[in-house]
C-alpha positions, 0 to 999 in steps of 0.5 A, a space after each residue: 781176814 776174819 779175827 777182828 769180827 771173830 773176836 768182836 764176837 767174843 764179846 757175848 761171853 758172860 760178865 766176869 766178874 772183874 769186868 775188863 777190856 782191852 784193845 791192843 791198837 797194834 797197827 800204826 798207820 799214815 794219819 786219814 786228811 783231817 779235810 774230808 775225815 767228818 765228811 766220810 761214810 766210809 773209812 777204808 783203813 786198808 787204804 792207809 800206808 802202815 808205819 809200825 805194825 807193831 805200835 804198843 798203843 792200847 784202850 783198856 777198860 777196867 773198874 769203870 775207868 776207861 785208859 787210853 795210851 796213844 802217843 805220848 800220853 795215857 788218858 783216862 775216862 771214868 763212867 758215872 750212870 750212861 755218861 763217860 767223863 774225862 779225868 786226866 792224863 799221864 806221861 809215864 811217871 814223869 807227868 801227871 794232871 788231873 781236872 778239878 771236877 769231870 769232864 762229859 765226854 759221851 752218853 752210851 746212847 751215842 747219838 746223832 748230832 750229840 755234844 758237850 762243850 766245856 771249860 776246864 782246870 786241871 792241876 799235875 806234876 812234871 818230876 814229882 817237884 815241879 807243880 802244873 796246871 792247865 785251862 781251856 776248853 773242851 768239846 766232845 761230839 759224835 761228828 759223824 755215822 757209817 762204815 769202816 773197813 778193817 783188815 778186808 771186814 766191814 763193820 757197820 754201824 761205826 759212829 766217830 767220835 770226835 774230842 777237842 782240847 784247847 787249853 794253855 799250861 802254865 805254873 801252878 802258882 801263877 796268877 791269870 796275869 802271869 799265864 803266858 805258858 805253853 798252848 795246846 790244841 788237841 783233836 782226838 777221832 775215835 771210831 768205835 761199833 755203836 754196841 762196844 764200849 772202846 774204839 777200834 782206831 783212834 786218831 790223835 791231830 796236833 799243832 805239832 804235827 805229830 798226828 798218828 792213827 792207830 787201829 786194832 790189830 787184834 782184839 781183847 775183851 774179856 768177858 764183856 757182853 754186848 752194850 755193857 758199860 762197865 760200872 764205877 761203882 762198888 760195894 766197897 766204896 764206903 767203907 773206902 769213903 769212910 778211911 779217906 774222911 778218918 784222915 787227919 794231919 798233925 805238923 812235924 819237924 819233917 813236914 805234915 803227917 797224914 794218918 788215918 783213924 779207920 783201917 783200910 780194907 786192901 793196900 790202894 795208892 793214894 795222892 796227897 795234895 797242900 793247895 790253897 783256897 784258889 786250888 793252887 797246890 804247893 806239895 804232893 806227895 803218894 802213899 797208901 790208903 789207911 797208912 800213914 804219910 808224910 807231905 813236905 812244907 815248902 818254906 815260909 808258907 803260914 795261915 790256913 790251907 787244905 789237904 787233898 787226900 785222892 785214891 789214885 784208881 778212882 780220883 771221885 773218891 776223895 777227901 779234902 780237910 783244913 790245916 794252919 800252918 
């Protein structure tokens, strides 16, 4: 079978001008022994037993942000420069976090021996109403070089990537003597040719034992040329910068009215947060950017707080002001 090297190919097309990827990770497979995966030259997918061979996860690239679905969760990454940052995850639109300030995961450089280690805040939702958060740490490291064997190809030149997640979640509000909340331990392998921007295969280990190991059954890039990072910067993220920091609030009988003194330029989703000085959030609420929205106040909060105002797509893009109550 030739249509993974055929379509890797594909990728010498010319830059579109959107600039997307995507990989469908169609292939679910038995998980490799986690005991000997670092240890390995060669990984021989077709040794591995297929569970589904038509799973819905996927990696996709678009507007500098890379979004992961394997499992449970969608993660996302954002490219600053050469360096690729974790940003937070998804559950549907049941479950929501995102880190307070962006995680290194990798250079495009990719090499030997290569790592980051480091703690980490995040702050969500599960439900919309019932606010979270969760800290830890976090180490991403290219563990290991060689050669993997897909669908009867070799592909050479494969580098695993390997990122780990330690952290506990817990209530928003809770203070640190009150953490006692559910602890997670996440390791994340990624093989991916050193040339190419998304993995091929991604294997997710957990505590729970719900490992899974999914891998490219057919591939989709769209006009990426070969060592091309996909850039997060944009021609309109000024006047994107100059809305989000028209915002103002005034307070209501219904809650806080947020409004904008600038016009925005297209319809984007916004997330607006009440959060303390601590960082510990109170309200959320969604919108769009340059239109007005309302924020609920939970009953008996009084003094100063902070309104967060963060454009969904591109959470970099943010603005954060003062309100009393």
């Amino acid at each position: 079978m030739r249509r993974l090297l055929t379509l890797f190919l594909a990728c010498t097309l010319p830059l579109a001008a959107e600039c997307r990827l995507r990989i469908d990770l169609k292939a679910e497979l038995t998980p490799f022994d986690t005991g000997i995966i670092e240890k390995s030259a060669t990984w021989d997918f077709g040794r591995q037993s297929t569970i589904d061979d038509n799973a819905a996860a996927y990696t996709r690239a678009a507007a500098g942000i890379i979004y992961e679905s394997v499992g449970e969760r969608c993660r996302a990454y954002a490219f600053r420069g050469d360096t690729l940052f974790y940003r937070g995850y998804n559950a549907g639109r049941r479950e929501k976090m995102l880190v307070e300030s962006m995680v290194p995961v990798r250079t495009s450089a990719l090499r030997a021996g290569e790592y980051f280690e480091n703690g980490f805040h995040a702050r969500g939702a599960i439900d919309v109403d019932f606010l979270t958060a969760e800290s830890g740490s976090h180490r991403s490291e290219v563990a290991a070089e060689g050669t993997a064997i897909v669908h009867g190809d070799t592909l050479r030149n494969v580098v695993l990537l390997k990122e780990t997640f330690n952290c506990i979640k817990y209530a928003a509000g809770d203070t640190l003597a009150d953490r006692c909340g559910e602890r997670e331990h996440t390791v994340i392998y990624r093989w991916l040719c050193r040339e190419y921007v998304l993995p091929f295969a991604v294997q997710y280990v957990t505590d729970n034992g719900t490992d899974k190991l999914f891998v490219a059954d057919r591939i989709q890039i769209a006009d990426m040329p070969e060592g091309e990072i996909p850039s997060g910067d944009y021609d309109d993220e000024g006047s994107i910068q100059k809305c989000l920091e028209s915002a103002y609030a005034r307070n209501t009988t219904e809650g806080i009215e947020v409004g904008f003194a600038e016009t925005a330029s297209s319809r984007m989703p916004i997330e607006l947060y009440l959060i303390d000085a601590g960082g510990n959030a109170y309200a959320r609420s969604t919108g769009m950017l340059g239109e007005q929205c309302l924020l609920a106040i939970p009953h008996g909060l009084h003094g100063q707080y902070i309104i967060a105002v963060v454009l969904t797509e591109r959470p970099r893009l943010n603005h954060k002001f003062m309100i009393g109550l």
